[in-house]
C-alpha positions in Angstrom: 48.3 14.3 52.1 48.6 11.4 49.9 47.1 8.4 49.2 47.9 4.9 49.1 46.6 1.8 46.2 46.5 -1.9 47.6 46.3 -3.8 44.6 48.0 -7.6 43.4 49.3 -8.1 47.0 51.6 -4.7 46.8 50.5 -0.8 47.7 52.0 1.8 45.5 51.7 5.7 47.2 49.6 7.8 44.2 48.7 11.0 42.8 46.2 12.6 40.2 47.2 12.4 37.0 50.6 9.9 37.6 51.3 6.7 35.6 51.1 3.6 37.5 52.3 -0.1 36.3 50.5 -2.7 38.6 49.6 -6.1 38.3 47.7 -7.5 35.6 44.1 -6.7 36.2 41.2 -8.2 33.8 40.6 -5.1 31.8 41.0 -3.6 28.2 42.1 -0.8 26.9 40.3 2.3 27.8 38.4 0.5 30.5 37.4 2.6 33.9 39.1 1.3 37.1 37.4 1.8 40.7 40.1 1.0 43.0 40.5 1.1 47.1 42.6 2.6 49.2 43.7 5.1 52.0 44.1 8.9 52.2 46.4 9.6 54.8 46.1 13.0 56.5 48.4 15.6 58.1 47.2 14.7 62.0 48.1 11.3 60.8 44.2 10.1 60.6 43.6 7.6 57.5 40.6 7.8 55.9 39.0 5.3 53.1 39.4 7.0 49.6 38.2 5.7 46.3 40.6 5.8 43.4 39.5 6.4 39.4 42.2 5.2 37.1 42.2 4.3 33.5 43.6 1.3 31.6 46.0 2.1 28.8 46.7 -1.3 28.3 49.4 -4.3 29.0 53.4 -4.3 29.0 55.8 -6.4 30.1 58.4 -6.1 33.0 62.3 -6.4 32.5 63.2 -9.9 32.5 64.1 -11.3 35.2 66.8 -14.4 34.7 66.8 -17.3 36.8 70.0 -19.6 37.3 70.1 -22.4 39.2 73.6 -24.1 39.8 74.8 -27.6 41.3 78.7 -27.3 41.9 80.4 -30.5 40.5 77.4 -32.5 39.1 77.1 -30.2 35.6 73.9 -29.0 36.4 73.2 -25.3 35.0 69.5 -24.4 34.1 69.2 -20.7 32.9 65.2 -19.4 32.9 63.8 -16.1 32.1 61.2 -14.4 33.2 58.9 -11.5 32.0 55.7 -10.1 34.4 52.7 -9.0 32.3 52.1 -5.7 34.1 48.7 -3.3 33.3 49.6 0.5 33.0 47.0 2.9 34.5 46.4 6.4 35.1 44.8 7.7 38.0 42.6 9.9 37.0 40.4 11.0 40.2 41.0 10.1 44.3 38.0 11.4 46.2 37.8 11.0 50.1 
């Protein structure tokens, strides 16, 4: 049995008491999270399951670079690019 998290467009599979980085969610630090999301059974029945996590705060991804190229007209941009993620913790998933 395991659960899965749908949240910023992406589902992450989760368990009690795991570290999760996610997309930024309006919270602080410390901050309660109820979250939805599917249990997924043995006989292959999904359930609805609510998710407890807590905020520990914000980080940033690894950077990402971006370089765009036109052969034989000297054009070369170079962009990076860092996602502000939230890390939680789950602490709780009740079905």
């Amino acid at each position: 049995m395991y659960t899965v998290l749908k949240t910023g467009g992406k589902q992450y599979r989760v368990e009690q008491g795991r570290f999760l980085d996610v997309e930024r969610l309006p919270c602080s630090v410390g901050d309660v999270l109820n979250l939805d999301g599917w249990s997924i059974q043995l006989e292959g029945a999904v359930l609805p399951a609510k998710i407890l996590a807590v905020s520990l705060g914000e980080i940033k991804s690894k950077k990402v670079l971006i370089f765009k190229k036109k052969r034989r007209h000297n054009y070369r941009r170079k962009r990076g690019h860092r996602q502000v993620l939230t890390r939680v913790r789950i602490e709780s998933i009740e079905i």
